[in-house]
C-alpha positions as CSV (number, residue, x, y, z in Angstrom):
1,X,0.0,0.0,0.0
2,X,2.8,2.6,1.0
3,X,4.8,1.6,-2.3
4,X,1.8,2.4,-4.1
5,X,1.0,5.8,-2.3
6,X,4.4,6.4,-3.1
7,X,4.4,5.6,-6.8
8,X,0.7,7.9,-7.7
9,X,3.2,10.4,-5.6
10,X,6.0,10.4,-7.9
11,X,3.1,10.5,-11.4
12,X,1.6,13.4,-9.5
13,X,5.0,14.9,-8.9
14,X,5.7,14.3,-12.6
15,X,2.6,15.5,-14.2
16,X,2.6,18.8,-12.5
17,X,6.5,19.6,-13.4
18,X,5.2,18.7,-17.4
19,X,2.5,21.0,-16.4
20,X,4.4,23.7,-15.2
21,X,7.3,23.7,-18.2
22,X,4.4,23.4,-20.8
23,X,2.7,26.8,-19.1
24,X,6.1,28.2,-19.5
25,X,6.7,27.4,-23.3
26,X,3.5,28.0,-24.1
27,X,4.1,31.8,-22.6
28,X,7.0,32.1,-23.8
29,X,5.4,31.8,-27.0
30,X,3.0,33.7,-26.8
31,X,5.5,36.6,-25.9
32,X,7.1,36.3,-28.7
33,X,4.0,36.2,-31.0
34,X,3.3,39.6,-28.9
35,X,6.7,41.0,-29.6
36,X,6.0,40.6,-33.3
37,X,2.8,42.8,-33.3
38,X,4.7,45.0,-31.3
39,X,7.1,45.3,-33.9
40,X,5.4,45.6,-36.5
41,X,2.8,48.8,-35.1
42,X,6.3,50.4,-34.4
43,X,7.5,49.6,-38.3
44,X,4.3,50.9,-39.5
45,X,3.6,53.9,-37.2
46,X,6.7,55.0,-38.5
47,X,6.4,54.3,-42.0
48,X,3.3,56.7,-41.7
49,X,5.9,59.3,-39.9
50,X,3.3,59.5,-37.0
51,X,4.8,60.0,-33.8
52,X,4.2,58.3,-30.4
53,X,2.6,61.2,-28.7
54,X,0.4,61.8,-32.0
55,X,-0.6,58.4,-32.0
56,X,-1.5,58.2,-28.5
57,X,-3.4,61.5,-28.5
58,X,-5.6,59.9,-31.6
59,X,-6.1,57.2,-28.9
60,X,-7.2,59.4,-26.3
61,X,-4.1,57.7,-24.2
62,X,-1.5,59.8,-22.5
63,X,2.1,59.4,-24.3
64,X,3.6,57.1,-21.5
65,X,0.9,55.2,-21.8
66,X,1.2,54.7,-25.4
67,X,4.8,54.2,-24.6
68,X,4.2,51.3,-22.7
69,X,1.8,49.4,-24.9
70,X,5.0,49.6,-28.1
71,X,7.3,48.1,-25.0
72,X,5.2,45.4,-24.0
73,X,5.2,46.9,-20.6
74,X,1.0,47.2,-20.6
75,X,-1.6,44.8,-22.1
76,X,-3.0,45.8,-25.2
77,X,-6.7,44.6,-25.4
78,X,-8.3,43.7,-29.0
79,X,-10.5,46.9,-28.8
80,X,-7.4,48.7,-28.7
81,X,-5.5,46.8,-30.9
82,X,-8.0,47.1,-33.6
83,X,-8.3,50.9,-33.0
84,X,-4.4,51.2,-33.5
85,X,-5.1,49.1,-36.8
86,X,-7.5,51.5,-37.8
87,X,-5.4,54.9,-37.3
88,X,-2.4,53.2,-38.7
89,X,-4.5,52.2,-42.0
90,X,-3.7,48.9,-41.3
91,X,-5.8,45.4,-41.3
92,X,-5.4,43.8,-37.6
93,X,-4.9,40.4,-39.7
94,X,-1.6,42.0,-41.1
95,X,-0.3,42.3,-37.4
96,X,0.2,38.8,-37.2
């Protein structure tokens, strides 16, 4: 019985480490994925020659705030990703 206990222990053990590192890739992932948008608002923002305060005041967002969304330092929602899309005369599908 103890040798049993012990052995559902160890698959327990086992399933939540796979658990854990698969959470991690997967965010990892998705980070990177993020990065890319990021990226590629900056590239076309700038293409466009619109600056980050301009852009941000078209957003009704204050500059740092803006700031911090081409970082990746703030969450960007789809509401305002689409909005960013739209002032950057962009489709939201070319983002990714």
């Amino acid at each position: 019985m103890e040798s049993e206990k012990t052995h559902f222990s160890t698959i327990f053990a086992i399933r939540k480490r796979n658990i854990k590192m698969l959470k991690k890739i997967t965010i990892e992932k998705l980070e990177k994925k993020a990065h890319k948008v990021l990226k590629k608002i900056v590239k076309r923002r700038q293409e466009l020659g619109i600056s980050q305060t301009d852009l941000a005041i078209k957003l009704n967002m204050t500059t740092s705030g803006y700031f911090k969304v081409e970082k990746g330092e703030s969450k960007l929602d789809l509401i305002r990703l689409f909005e960013i899309a739209e002032f950057l005369d962009i489709d939201a599908k070319e983002l990714f």
